[in-house]
Structure formats: structure tokens, C-alpha cells
N, C-alpha and C positions, 0 to 999 in steps of 0.2 A: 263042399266048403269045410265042411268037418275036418274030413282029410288033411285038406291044406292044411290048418292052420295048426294040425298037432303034429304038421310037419316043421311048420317052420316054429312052433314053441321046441321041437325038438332041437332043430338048429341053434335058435336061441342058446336053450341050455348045455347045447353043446361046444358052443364061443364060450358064453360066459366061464361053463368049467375048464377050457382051454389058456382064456387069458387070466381066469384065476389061479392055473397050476404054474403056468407062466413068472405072473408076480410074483409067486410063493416059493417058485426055483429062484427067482433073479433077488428077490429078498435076503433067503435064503445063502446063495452064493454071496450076495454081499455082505451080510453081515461077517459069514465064514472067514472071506478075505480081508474084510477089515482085521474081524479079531487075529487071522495070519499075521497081518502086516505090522499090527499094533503091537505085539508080543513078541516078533523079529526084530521092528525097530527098536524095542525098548529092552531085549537085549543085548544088540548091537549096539545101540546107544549105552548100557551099561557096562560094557563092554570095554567097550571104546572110552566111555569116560573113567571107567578102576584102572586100565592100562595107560593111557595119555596121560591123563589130569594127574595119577598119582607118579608120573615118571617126570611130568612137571614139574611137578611137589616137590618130590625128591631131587630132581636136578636143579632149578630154579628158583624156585619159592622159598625150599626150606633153608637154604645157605642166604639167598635175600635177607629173609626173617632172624637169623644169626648172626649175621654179618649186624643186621638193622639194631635188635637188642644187645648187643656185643658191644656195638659204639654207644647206645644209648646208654646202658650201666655204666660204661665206663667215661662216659663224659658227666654222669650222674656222681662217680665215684671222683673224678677229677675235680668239679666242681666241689664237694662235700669237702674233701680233704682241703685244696687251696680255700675255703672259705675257713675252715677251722684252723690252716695255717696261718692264715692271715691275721686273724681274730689272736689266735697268741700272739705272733709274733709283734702285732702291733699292743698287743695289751703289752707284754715282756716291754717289746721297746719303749713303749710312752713312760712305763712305769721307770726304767730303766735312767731312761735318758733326763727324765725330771728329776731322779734323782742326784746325777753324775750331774747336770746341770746346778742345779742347787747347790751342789758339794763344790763345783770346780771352778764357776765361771765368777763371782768373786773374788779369786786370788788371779785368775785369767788376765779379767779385764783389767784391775789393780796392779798386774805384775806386768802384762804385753801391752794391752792396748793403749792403754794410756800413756804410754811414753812416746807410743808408735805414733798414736793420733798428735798429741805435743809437736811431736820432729816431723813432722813427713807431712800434714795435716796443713800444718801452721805453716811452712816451707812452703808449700804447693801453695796456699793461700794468698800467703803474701806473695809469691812471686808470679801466680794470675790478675791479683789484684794489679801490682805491677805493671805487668804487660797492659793490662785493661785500660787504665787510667795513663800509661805512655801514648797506647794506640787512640785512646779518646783525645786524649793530649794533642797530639801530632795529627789528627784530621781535622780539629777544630781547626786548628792552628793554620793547620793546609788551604782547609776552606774559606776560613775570615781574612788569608792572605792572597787567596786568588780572589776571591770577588772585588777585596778592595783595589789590589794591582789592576784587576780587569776592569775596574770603575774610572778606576784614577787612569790608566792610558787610555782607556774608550774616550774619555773626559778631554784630557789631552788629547789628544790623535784628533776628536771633532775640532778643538778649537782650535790647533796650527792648521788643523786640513780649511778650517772656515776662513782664517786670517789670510792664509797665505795663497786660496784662492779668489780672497776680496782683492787682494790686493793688487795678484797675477791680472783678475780681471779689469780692474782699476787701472791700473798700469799699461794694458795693453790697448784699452777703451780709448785709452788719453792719444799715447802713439800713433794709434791707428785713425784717430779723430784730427789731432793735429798733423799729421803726415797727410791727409787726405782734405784737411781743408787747406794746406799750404798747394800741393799740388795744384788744389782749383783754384786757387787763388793768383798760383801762377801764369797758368794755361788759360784761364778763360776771362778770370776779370784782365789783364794785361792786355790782351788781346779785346777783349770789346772796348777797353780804355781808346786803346790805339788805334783803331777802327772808328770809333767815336771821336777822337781828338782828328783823325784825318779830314774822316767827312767833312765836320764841322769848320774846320779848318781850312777849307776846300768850297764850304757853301759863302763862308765869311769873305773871302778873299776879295780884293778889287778886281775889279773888270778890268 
């Protein structure tokens, strides 16, 4: 039993130093490879980012970035100047023109306008007034003389139309009244007269 069991403690430690040399290779290999792979990528990556990224830079980026600050100064410059020209030119002109206004427009309005306004003014005035009061004129006038015409012959027009069909029917009531009772008068009473003077005439007689 002895035996045995310093065989298989042999065994034992003979796996365990096995899967321990095992671990310690594939550990070992790993780490190796990683730090291989880490230090290739991160060459290549550097690599590749100094030759790409800076031919970017230099093709793309850095003209963007120029082009970009180029119009920005110069919209910054555009602006500064048009506000400072502005800023004179409107200080020059107000100053300018209050002055020349002050200077000028007293003998202006005294010499032009006022004669202008006078003739041309007063013209025009009176001759819209004018027109105004013709045109007010002439539609009153229009108006108060159709409604009364339209009053006065509606007025008329009923009363010959009422007269002259009283009368049409009065007239024709009468005609038509006496034409028709002479008719019966001749046709029927005649005739029962005569019929009745027969008979009677006829029942009276002697035998």
C-alpha cells in the first residue's frame, strides 16, 4: 500500500508540475503576444495617425480653418469699418444738413414754396372742392328727382290703373248684366207668357 500511494503522490505531482508548466507557458505566451500586438498596434496606429490625420490637416482642415478665419476677420473688418463709417458719415451728415437746413430753408420756403403752395395748392383746392360739391350737387339732385318722379307716376299709374279698371269693370258688369238679362227676358219670359196666355186661353174658352 506504501507503494501505491507514493506512486500515485508521484503522479499527482507529476500533473500538477505539468499543468503548472502549462499555465505558466500559455501565460507567459499571452502576455508576450499581447504586449506584441499592443506595441504593433500602437505603432501602426501612430503611424497611420502622423501620415493620415496630418495629410488631412494639411489637405482639408488647414485651408477649412483659413478659409474659416479669413472670412471671419474680414467680416469682423467689414463690419468695424461700415460701423465707423456709418457713425461719421451720419454724425458729418446730421451735423451737416441741420446746418444747411437752418441756413437755407427759410429763404426756400419764403421764396418757392409758398407761392407754389398759393397757385397750385389753392387751384387744386378750389377746383376739387368744385367738382365735390357739383358731384354732391348732381346726385342729390338725381336722387330727390327719381324718387319723387318714381313716387309721383307709381301714384299715378295706380290711380288711372284703379280708375280705369273700375270702370272697364263697371262698364262691362253693366253690358254684360243687361245684354243677358234682356236675352232672358226675351227667350223665356215671352215664351212662358205665351204658353201661359195659350193654355189659359184654351182652359177658359166655351164649350
Amino acid at each position: 500500500m506504501s507503494r501505491i500511494g507514493v506512486f500515485v503522490r508521484r503522479k499527482c505531482l507529476l500533473a500538477y508540475l505539468l499543468t503548472y508548466l502549462l499555465a505558466y507557458l500559455l501565460a507567459y505566451l499571452l502576455t508576450y503576444l499581447l504586449a506584441y500586438l499592443l506595441t504593433w498596434l500602437l505603432t501602426y496606429l501612430l503611424a497611420y495617425l502622423l501620415t493620415y490625420l496630418l495629410a488631412y490637416l494639411l489637405t482639408y482642415l488647414v485651408p477649412y480653418l483659413l478659409t474659416c478665419l479669413l472670412t471671419y476677420l474680414l467680416a469682423c473688418l467689414l463690419t468695424y469699418l461700415l460701423g465707423c463709417l456709418l457713425t461719421y458719415l451720419l454724425a458729418y451728415l446730421l451735423t451737416y444738413l441741420l446746418t444747411y437746413l437752418l441756413a437755407y430753408l427759410p429763404d426756400y420756403l419764403l421764396t418757392y414754396l409758398l407761392p407754389y403752395l398759393l397757385t397750385y395748392l389753392l387751384a387744386y383746392l378750389l377746383t376739387y372742392l368744385l367738382t365735390c360739391l357739383l358731384t354732391c350737387l348732381l346726385a342729390c339732385l338725381l336722387t330727390y328727382l327719381l324718387a319723387y318722379l318714381l313716387t309721383y307716376l307709381l301714384t299715378c299709374l295706380l290711380a288711372c290703373l284703379l280708375t280705369y279698371l273700375i270702370i272697364y269693370l263697371l262698364t262691362y258688369l253693366l253690358t254684360s248684366l243687361l245684354t243677358y238679362l234682356l236675352n232672358y227676358l226675351l227667350t223665356y219670359l215671352l215664351t212662358y207668357l205665351l204658353t201661359y196666355l195659350l193654355t189659359h186661353s184654351t182652359q177658359h174658352s166655351p164649350s
